[in-house]
VOGU-3710 file (C-alpha; in Angstrom, 3 decimals, decimal comma):
1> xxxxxxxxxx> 82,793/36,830/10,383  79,221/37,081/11,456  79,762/38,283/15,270  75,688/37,530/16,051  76,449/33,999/15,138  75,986/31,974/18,626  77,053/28,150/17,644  80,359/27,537/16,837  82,060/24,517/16,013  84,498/21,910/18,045
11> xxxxxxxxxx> 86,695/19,278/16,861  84,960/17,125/18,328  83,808/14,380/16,136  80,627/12,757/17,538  80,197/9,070/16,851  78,455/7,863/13,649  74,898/7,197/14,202  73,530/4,009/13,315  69,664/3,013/12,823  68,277/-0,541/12,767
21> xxxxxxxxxx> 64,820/-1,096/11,125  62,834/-4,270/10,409  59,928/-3,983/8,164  56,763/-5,023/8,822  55,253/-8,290/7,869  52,905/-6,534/5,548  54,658/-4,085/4,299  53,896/-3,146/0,514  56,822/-2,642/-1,712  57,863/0,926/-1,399
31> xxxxxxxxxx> 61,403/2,811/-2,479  64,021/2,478/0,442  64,601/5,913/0,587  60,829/7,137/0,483  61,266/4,501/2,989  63,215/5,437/5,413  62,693/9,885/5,209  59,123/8,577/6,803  60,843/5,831/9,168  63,327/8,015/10,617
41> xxxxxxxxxx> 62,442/11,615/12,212  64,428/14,786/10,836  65,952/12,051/7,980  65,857/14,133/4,448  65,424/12,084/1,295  68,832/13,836/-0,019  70,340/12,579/3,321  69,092/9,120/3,051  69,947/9,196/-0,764  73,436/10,405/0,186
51> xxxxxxxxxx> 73,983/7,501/2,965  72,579/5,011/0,498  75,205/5,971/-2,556  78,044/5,844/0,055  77,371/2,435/0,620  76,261/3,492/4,963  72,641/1,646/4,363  72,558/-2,131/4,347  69,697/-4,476/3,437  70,195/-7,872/4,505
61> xxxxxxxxxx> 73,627/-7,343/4,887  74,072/-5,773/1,478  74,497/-2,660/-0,872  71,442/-1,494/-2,566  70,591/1,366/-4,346  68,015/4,219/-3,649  65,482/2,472/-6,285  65,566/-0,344/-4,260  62,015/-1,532/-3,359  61,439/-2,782/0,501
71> xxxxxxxxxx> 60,240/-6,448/1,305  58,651/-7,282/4,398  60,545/-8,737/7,095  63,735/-6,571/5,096  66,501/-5,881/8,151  67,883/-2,607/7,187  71,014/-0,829/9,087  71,165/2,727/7,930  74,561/4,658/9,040  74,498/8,695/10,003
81> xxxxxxxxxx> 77,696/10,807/9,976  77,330/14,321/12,064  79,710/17,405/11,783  82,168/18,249/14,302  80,101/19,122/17,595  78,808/22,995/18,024  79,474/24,608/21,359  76,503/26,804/22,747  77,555/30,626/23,202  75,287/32,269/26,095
91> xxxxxxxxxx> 72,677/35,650/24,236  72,089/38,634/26,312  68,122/38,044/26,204  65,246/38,955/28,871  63,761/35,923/30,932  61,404/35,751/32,882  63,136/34,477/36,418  60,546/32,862/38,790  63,271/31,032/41,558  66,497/30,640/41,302
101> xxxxxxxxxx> 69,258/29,500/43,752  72,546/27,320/43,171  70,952/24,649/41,999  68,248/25,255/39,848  66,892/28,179/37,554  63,150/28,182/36,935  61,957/30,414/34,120  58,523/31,359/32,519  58,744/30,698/28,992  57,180/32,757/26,734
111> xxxxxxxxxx> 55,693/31,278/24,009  57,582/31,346/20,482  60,950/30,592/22,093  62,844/27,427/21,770  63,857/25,648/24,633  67,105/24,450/23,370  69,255/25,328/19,918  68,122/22,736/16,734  67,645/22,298/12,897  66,122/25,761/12,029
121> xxxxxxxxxx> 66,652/27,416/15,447  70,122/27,298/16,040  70,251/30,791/18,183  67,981/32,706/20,101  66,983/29,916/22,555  66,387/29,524/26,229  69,509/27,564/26,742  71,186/30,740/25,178  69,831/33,117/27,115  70,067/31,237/30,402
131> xxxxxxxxxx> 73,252/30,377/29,725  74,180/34,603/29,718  72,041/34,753/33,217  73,548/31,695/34,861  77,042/31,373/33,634  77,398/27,638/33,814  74,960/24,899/33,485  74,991/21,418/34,096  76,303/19,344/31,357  77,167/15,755/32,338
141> xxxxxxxxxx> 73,350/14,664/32,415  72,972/10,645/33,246  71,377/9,181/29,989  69,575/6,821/31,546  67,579/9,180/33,199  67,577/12,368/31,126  64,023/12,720/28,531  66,531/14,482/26,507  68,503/12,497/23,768  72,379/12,391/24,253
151> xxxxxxxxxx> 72,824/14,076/20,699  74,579/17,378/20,485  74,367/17,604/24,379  77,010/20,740/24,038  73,625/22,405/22,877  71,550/21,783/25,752  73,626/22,458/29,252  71,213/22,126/32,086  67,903/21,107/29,810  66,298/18,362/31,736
161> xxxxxxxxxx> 62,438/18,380/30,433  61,130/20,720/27,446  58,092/22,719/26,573  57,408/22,946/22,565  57,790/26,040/21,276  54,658/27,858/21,242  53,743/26,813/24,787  54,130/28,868/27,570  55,072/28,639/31,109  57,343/27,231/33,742
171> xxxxxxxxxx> 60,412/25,046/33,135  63,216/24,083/35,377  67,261/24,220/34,426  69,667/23,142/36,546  72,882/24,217/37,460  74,713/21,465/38,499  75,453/18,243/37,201  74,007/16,370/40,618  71,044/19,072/40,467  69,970/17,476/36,908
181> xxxxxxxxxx> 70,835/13,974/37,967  68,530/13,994/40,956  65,657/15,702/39,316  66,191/14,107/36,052  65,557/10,622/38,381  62,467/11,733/39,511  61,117/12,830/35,480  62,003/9,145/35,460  59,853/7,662/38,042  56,893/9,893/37,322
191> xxxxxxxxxx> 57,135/11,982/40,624  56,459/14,896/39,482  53,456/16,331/39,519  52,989/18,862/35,822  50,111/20,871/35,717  49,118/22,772/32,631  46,070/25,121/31,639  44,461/25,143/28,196  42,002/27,298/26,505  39,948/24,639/24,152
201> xxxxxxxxxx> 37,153/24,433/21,020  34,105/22,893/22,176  32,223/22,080/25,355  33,361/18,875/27,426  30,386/16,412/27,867  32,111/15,573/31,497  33,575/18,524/33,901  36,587/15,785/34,979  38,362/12,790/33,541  41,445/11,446/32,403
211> xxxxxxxxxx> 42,731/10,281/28,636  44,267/7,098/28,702  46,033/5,742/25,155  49,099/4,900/23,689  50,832/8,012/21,699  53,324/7,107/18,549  54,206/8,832/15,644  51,911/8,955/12,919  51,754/5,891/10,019  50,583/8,993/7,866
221> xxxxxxxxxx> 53,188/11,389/8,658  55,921/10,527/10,650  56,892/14,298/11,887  53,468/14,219/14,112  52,081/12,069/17,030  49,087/9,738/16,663  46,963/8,004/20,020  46,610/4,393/19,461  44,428/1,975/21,474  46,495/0,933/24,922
231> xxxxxxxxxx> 46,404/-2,443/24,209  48,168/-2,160/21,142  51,862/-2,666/20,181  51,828/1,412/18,530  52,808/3,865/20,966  53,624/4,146/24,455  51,129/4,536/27,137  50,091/7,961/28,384  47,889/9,168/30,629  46,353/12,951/31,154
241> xxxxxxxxxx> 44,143/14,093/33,835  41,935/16,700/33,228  39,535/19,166/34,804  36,906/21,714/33,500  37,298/24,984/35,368  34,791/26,800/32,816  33,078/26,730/29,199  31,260/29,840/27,404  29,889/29,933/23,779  31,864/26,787/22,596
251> xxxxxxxxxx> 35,003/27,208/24,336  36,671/25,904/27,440  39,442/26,478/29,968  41,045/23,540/31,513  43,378/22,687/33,889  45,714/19,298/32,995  47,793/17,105/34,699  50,058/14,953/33,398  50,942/11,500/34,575  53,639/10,725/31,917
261> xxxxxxxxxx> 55,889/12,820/29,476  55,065/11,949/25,679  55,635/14,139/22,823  53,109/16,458/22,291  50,863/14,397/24,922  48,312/17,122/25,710  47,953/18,623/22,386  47,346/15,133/21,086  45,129/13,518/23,594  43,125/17,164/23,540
271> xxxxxxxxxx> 42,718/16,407/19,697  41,818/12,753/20,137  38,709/13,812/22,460  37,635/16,185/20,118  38,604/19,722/21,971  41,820/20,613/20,510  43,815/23,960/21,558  42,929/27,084/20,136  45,908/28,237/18,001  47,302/24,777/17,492
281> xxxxxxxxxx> 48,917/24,788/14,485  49,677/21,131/14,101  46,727/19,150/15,784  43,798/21,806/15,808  43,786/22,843/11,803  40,419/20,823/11,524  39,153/23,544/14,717  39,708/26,377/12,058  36,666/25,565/10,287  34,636/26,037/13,064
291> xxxxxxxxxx> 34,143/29,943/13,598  33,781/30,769/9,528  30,494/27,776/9,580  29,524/29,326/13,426  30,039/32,715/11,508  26,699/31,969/8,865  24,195/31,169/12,106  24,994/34,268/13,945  26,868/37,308/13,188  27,404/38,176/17,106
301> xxxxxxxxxx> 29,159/34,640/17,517  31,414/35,468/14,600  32,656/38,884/16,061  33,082/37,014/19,607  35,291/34,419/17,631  36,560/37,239/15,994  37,553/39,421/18,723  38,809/36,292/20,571  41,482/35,143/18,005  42,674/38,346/17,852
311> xxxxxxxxxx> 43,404/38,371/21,422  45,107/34,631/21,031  47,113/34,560/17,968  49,291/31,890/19,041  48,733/28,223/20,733  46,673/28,682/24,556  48,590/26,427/26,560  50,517/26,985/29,380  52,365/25,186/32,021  51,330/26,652/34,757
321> xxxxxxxxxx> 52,921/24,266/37,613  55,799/21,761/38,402  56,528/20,226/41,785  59,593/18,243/42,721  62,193/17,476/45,219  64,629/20,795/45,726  68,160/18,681/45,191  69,172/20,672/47,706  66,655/21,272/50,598  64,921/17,776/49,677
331> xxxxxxxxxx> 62,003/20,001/50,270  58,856/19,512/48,059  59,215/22,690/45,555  56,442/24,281/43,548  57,766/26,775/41,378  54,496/28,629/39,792  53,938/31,030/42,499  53,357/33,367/40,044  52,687/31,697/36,760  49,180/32,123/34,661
341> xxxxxxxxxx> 46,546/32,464/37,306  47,698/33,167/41,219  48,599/36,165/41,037  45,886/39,025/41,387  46,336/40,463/37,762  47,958/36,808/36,174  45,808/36,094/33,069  42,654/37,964/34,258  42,134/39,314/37,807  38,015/40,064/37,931
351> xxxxxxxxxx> 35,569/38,310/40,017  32,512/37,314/37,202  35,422/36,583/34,262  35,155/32,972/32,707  34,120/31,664/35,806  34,018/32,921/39,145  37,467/32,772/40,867  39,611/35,763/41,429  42,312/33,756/38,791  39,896/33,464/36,231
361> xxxxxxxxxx> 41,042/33,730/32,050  39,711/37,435/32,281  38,987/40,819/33,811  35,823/41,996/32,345  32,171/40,613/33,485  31,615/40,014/29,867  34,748/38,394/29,290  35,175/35,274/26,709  31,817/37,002/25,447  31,286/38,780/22,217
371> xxxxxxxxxx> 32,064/41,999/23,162  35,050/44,062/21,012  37,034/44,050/24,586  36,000/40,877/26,154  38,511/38,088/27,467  39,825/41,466/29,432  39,296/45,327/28,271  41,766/46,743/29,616  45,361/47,363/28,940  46,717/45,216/31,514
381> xxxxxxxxxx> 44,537/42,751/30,948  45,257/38,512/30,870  48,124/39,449/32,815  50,251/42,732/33,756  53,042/41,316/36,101  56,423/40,871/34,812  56,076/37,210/35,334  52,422/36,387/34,538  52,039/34,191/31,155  55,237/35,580/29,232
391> xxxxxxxxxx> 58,068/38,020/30,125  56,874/41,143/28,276  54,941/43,462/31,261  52,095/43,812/28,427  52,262/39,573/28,108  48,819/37,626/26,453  47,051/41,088/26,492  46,413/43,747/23,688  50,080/45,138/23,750  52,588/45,094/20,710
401> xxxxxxxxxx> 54,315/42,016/22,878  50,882/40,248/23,976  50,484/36,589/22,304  51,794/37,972/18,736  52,648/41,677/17,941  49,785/42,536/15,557  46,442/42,542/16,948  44,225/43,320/13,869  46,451/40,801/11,862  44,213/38,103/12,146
411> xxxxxxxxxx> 41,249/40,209/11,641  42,352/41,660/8,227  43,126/37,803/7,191  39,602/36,595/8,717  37,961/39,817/6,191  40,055/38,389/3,082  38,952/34,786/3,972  35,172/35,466/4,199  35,707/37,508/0,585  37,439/34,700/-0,617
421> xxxxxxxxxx> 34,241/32,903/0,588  32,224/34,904/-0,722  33,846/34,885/-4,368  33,782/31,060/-3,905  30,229/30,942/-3,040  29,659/33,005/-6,225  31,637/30,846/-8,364  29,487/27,793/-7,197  26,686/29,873/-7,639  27,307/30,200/-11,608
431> xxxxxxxxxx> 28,514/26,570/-11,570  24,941/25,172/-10,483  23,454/27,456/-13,098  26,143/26,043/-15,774  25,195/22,731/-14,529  21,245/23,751/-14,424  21,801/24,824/-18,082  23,365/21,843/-19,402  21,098/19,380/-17,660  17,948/21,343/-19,832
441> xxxxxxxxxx> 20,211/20,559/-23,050  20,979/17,233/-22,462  17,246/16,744/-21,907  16,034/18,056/-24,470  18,730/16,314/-26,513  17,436/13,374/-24,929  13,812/13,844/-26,192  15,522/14,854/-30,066  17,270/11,353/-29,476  13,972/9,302/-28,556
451> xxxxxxxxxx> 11,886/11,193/-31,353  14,822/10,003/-33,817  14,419/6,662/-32,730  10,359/6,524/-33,153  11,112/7,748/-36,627  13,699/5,084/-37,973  11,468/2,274/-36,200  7,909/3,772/-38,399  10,760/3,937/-41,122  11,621/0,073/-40,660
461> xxxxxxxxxx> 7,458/-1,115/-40,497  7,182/1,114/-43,528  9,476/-1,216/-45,169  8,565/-4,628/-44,143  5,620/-4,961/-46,588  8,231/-3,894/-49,421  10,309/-6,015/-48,613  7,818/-9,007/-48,695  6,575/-7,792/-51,960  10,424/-7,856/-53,535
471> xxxxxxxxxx> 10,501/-11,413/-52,604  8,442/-13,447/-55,427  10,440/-11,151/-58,035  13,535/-12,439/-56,630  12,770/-15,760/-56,650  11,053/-15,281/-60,794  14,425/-14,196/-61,348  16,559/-16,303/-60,079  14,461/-19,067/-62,198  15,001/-16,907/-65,324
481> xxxxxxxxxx> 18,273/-17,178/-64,539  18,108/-20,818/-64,426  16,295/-21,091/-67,689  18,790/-19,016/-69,653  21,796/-21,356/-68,442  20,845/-24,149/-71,304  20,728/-21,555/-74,246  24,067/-20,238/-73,256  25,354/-23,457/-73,499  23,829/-23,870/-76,938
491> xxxxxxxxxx> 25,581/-20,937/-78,198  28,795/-21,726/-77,183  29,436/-24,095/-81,093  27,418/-21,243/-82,635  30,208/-18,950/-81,523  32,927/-20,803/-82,249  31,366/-20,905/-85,832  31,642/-17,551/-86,006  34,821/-17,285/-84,702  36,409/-19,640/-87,557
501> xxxxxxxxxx> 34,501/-18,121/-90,036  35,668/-14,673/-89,249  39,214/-15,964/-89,561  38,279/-17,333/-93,164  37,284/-14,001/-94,311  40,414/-12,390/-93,284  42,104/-12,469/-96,166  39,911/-11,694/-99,008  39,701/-8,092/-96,555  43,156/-7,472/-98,127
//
């Protein structure tokens, strides 16, 4: 037996889970299990399949099979059995402690860790490793007021509110099952106050402002969130505050607050104004593009970008605040005392760097500039206290642990990209003078063509006066023709003359 292994199994059988969709009104006709793997998030085709052939999907109250083609206005029940229940085992891993007390643990996050075990991260998670530091967590979390689905709860003792995994930054757990009912009440009502920072593409056309839409998961691709117009029925309504501390050479660093808790809801309202996250893997791929064309109108720009992805390998966001009621002092708490930017050396501790606050993103004068060293030079820059931005004391700066643990990574994928480019651009190159090429052939095959046709027309005047010359010999012919039809029939006894006498003469041949 595999003694790393973490989960382990209960008898515990949770309850089946059952899904009720109605199709839409104008729904195209589309196979039910296609269907449904869009419909229904984490749902696999084989697991949809496999629900369908047991007879756990129902359309219109009936069996159907997984060829079956949707109707609109189709009421479909769709039945999901789970296995038994895993337990979560506590992991001896490093966190990043910022209070504590015994009623509430709040951690820094560092970025790449999962908040709570899932499909494809089923160890190695913060509930694991603050479940070593704490002991017991709270587990009996009210439904009606947890963001956290009831689901394999056993996995997530004391989880409250997440962060996704490549953000950064301070989250609460509590201890106690009243600890996460009272704070869990006041996720709820919106009485928190969230505050996040960002590092973004692009320059904001207005220094504050907030981003008002619905957010709902994508008609394209269900596994991603989409903003929607607020008035709409797609979506629920979100709102984000935000505030422009600095920009520099197209990029800014902002400071966000958020007024409600959707999935995703900064990365996707950042996206839907046009300044998505650097590092974003999910909503900033079309942001990629931007330093290779920035790269052909100035070579210093596309070192700065250069040197500056290198330094962020990984998505720049980071919670840098959250203030709530203490369930036990009912004392306003703000747990970020030293979290990404108050503390002297937290992400950047120079006067002049990306602005001109103490807590700026950098150390250097020059920093987010296009110098090899710039967003901080020196080794314990963008943070070199235990707690700032990530538990590692070298955290977001240029040590194996900092933001990703290979610095020229990017850099050596950047070179193979621009010769990929290059080869590309070549390949065009000898395209357009294929294509130049064959457009001088088919022109000239087009002239060959229209000399062709100036020939066979001078051919056909040629033979018009022929042709009128033919006809008064056709028409002397066809009267010869005429004339010889009464001789032939005055032939005709003349031949059977000859015929007879022929047959006379047959016998004296003898």
């Amino acid at each position: 037996m595999n003694n790393n292994l973490q989960i382990r199994t209960t008898s515990t059988q949770p309850k089946p889970e059952t899904r009720e969709i109605r199709v839409e009104r104008d729904k195209r006709p589309e196979r039910i299990d296609s269907y449904l793997t869009r419909q229904i998030e984490y749902a696999t085709r084989t697991k949809v399949q496999t629900a369908i052939e047991e007879g756990r999907v129902l359309v219109n109250r009936k069996d159907v099979k997984p060829s079956y083609k949707i109707k609109p206005n189709d009421h479909i029940l769709i039945t999901f059995t789970h296995p038994p229940a895993p337990e979560l085992l506590p992991e001896n891993i490093a966190i990043d402690i910022i209070h504590e007390d015994d009623a509430i643990l709040v951690i820094n996050k560092p970025p790449g860790m999962v908040v709570h075990p899932a499909y494809g991260n089923w160890t190695g998670t913060l509930a694991n490793a603050a479940l070593y530091h704490a002991k017991r967590l709270s587990q009996n979390i009210t439904a009606e007021f947890s963001q956290i689905p009831e689901k394999c709860s056993s996995l997530r003792p004391g989880i409250i509110h997440r962060l996704d995994k490549d953000t950064s930054g301070v989250i609460v757990i509590t201890k106690t099952d009243e600890a996460a009912h009272f704070i869990s009440k006041q996720f709820a009502a919106r009485t928190t106050k969230k505050t996040y920072f960002a590092i973004t593409w692009g320059k904001f056309k207005n220094q504050h402002g907030k981003i008002e839409t619905n957010i709902g998961r994508s008609n394209k691709n269900r596994k991603v969130m989409s903003c929607y117009d607020v008035n709409s029925n797609d979506g629920k309504y979100a709102l984000t505050e935000y505030h422009v501390h600095d920009s520099n050479r197209g990029f800014s660093w902002v400071e966000l607050i958020l007024h409600t808790g959707r999935t995703h809801q900064i990365r996707v309202h950042l996206q839907y104004m046009g300044h998505p996250i650097i590092g974003d893997k999910v909503y900033g791929k079309a942001s990629l593009n931007i330093p290779t064309i920035e790269t052909k109108r100035t070579s210093n720009f596309g070192k700065y970008v250069e040197n500056l992805l290198e330094l962020i390998p990984r998505q720049a966001l980071h919670a840098r605040e959250l203030r709530f009621i203490h369930p036990l002092t009912r004392a306003e708490h703000g747990n970020a005392p030293k979290s990404f930017g108050n503390a002297p050396k937290s992400f950047g501790n120079a006067p002049k760097s990306f602005g001109n606050a103490p807590k700026s993103f950098g150390n250097a004068p020059k920093s987010f500039g296009n110098a090899p060293k710039s967003f901080g030079n020196a080794p314990k820059s963008f943070g070199n206290a235990p707690k700032s931005f990530g538990n590692a004391p070298k955290s977001f700066g240029n040590a194996p642990k900092s933001f990703g643990n290979a610095p020229k990574s990017f850099r050596q994928m950047l070179k193979s990209f621009q010769q990929m480019l290059k080869s590309f651009q070549q390949m065009l190159k000898s395209f357009q003078q294929m294509l130049k090429s064959f457009q001088q052939m088919l022109k000239s095959f087009q002239q060959m063509l229209k000399s062709f046709q100036q020939m066979l027309k001078s051919f056909q005047q040629m033979l018009k006066p022929f042709q009128q010359m033919l006809k008064p010999f056709q028409q002397m012919l066809k009267s010869f023709q005429q004339m010889l039809k009464p001789f032939q029939q005055m032939l005709k006894p003349f031949q059977q003359m000859l015929k007879s006498f022929q047959q006379m003469l047959k016998p004296f041949r003898h």
